[in-house]
C-alpha positions in Angstrom: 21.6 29.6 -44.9 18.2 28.4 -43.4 17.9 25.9 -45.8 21.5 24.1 -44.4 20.7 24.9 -41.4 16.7 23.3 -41.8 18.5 20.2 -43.4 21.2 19.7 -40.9 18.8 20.2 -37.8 16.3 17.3 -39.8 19.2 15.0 -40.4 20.4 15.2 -37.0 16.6 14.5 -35.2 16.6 11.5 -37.4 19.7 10.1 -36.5 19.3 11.0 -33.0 16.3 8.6 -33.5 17.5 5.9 -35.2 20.1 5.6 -32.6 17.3 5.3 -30.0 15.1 3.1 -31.9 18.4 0.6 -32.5 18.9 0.9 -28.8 15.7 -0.6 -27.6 15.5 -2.9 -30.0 18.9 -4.3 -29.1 17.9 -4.4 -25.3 14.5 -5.9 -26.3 16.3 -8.7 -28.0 19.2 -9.4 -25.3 16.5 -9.8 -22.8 15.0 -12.5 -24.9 17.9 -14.2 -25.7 19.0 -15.3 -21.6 19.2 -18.6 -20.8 16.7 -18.0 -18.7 14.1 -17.1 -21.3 14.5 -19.2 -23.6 14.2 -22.2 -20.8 10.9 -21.0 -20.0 9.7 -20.4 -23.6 10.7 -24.0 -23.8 9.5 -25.0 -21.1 5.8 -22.9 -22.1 6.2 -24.6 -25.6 6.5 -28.6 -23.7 3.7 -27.4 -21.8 1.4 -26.4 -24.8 2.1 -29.3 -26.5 1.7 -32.0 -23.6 -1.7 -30.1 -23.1 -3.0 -30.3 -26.8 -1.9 -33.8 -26.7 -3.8 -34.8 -23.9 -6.9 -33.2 -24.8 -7.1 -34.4 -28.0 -6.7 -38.1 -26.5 -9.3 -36.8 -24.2 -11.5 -36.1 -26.5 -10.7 -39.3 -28.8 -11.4 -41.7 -25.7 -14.6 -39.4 -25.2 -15.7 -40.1 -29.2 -14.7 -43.8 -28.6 -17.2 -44.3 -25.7 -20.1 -42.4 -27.2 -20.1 -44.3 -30.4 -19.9 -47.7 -28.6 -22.6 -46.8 -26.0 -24.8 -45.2 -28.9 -24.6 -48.4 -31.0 -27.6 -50.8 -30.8 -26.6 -53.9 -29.0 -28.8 -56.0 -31.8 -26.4 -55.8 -34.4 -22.6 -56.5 -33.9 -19.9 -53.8 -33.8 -18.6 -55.3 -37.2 -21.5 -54.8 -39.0 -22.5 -51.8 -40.7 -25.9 -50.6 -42.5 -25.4 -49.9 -46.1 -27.4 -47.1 -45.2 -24.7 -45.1 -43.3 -22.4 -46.1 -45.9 -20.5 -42.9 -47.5 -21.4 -42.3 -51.2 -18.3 -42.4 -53.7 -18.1 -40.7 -56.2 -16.0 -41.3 -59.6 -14.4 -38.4 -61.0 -13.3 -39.0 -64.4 -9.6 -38.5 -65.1 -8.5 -35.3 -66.7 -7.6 -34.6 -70.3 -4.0 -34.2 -71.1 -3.0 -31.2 -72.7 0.1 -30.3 -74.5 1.0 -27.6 -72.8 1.8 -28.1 -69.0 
């Protein structure tokens, strides 16, 4: 008899808690799920992105300037050292195999 009665009181606390965890998570997600939130996440998204736009054209028009001021005025912007010049490098083209 204890053991029923162990097993119904267990079965019982855990759907009593289920029930209460489904509840929250339903009210959790009906608050997100207004109009009025998802305007403003939006709206916060826009936001985010306008602002990473900008400061990466900040920081573009920043890069710009510094190289042109940094250049010597001697030698003309389309001219190049072979010095600065990046290395290439060939890598030889894999062997086929059979098997792929």
């Amino acid at each position: 008899m204890m053991r029923r009665l162990f097993w119904f009181v267990s079965g019982a606390v855990a759907g009593a808690s289920i029930v209460v965890w489904v509840k929250r998570t339903i009210v959790s997600v009906s608050e997100k799920l207004t109009p009025a939130h998802i305007a403003d996440s939006i709206a916060a998204g826009v936001r985010r992105s306008v602002m990473a736009l900008s400061d990466g054209l900040v920081s573009l028009i920043d890069t710009f300037r510094n190289r042109e001021a940094s250049r010597p005025s001697s030698t003309p912007p389309s001219m190049s050292s072979s010095s600065n010049a990046p290395t290439r490098r060939h890598n030889p083209p894999r062997q086929r195999t059979s098997h792929r």
